[in-house]
Rosetta silent file (secondary structure, phi, psi, omega in degrees, C-alpha in Angstrom):
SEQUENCE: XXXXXXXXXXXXXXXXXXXXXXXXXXXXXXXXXXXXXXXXXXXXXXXXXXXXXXXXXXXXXXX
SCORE:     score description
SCORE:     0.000 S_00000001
   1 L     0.000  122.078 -159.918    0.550   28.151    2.152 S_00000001
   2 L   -72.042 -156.022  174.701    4.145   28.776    2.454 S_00000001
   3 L  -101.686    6.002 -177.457    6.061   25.793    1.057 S_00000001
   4 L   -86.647  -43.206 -170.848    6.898   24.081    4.351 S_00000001
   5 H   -78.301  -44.242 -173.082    3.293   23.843    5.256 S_00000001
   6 H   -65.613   -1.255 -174.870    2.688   22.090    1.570 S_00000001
   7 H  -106.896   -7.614 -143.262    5.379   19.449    2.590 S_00000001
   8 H  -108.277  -76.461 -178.669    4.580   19.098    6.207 S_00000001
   9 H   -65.030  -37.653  148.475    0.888   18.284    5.140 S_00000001
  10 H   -30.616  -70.572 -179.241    1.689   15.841    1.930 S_00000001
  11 H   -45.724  -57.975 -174.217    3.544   13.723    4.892 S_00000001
  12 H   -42.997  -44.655 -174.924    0.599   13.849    6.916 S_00000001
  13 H   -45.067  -40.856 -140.633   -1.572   13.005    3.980 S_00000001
  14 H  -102.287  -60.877  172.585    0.955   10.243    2.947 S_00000001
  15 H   -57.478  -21.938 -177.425    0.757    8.949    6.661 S_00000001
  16 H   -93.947  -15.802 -173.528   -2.517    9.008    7.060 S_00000001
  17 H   -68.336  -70.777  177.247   -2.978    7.427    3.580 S_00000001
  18 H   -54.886  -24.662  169.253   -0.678    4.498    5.102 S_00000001
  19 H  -105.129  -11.708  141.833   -2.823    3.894    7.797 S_00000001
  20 H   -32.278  -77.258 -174.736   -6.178    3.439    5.909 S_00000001
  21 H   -23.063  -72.243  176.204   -4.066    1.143    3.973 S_00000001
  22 H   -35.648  -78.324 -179.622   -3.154   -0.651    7.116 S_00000001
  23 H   -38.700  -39.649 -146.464   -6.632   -0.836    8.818 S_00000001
  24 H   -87.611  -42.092  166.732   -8.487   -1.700    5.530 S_00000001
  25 H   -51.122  -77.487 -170.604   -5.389   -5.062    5.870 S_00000001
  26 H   -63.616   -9.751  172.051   -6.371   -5.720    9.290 S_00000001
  27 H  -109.788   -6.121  164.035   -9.837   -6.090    8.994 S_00000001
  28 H   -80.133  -22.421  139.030   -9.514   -8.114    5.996 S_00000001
  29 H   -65.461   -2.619  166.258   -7.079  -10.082    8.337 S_00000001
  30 L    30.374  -71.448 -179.596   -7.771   -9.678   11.807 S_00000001
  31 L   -85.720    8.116  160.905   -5.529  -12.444   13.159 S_00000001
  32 L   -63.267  148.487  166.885   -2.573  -10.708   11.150 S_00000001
  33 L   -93.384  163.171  175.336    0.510   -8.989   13.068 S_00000001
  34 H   -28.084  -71.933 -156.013    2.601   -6.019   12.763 S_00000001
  35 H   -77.461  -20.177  177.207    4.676   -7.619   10.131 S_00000001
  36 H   -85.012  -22.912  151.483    1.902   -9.601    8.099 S_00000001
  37 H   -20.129  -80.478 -179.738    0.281   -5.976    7.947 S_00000001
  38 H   -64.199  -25.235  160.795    3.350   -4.350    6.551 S_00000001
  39 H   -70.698  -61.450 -161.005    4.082   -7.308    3.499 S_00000001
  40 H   -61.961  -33.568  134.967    0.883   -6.505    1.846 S_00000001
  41 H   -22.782  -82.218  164.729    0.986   -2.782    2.315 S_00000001
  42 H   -37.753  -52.512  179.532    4.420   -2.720    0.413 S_00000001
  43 H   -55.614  -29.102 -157.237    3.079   -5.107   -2.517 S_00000001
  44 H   -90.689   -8.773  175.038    0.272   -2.662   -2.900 S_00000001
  45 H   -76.594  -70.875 -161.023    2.918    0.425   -2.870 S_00000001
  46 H   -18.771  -65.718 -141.834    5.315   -1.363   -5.336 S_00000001
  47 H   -74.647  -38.171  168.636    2.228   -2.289   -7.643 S_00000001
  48 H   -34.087  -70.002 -166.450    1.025    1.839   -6.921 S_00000001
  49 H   -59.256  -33.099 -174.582    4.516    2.698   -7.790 S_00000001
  50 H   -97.550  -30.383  133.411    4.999    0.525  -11.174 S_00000001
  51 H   163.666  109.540  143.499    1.925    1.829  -12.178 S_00000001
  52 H   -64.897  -34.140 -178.389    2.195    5.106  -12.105 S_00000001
  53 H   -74.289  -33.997 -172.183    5.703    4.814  -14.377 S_00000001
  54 L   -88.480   25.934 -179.781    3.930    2.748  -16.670 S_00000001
  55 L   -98.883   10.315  166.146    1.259    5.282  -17.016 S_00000001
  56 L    86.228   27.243 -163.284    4.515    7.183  -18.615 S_00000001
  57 L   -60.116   -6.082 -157.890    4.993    9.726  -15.709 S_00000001
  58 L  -153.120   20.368 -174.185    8.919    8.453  -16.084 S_00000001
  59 L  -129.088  125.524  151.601    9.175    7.144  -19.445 S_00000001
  60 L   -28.339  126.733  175.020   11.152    8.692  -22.495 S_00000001
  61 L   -70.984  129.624  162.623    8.597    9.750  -25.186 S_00000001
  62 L   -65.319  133.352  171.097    8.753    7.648  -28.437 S_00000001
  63 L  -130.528    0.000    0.000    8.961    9.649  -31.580 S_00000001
């Protein structure tokens, strides 16, 4: 797989990844909209995102 194809499918993954999220939202929610979709969806990347760093992927080793 050259290295174009490994980037071009991570986005897909990473899109399709976002729209589980999303569905998995809307049926806990139903009567939610475009935008009450998209706040919870962000909290759960943030909380994804904070942590992975504190799992030290980004953190200066202590010696």
């Amino acid at each position: 797989m050259t290295k174009e194809q490994w980037v071009l499918t991570a986005l897909r993954w990473h899109e399709l990844a976002g729209e589980m999220a999303r569905l998995g939202i809307r049926r806990q929610h139903p009567e939610a909209g475009a935008k009450e979709v998209e706040r919870p969806l962000h909290s759960r990347l943030e909380l994804a995102c904070a942590a992975s760093l504190n799992q030290g992927a980004l953190r200066p080793k202590h010696t």
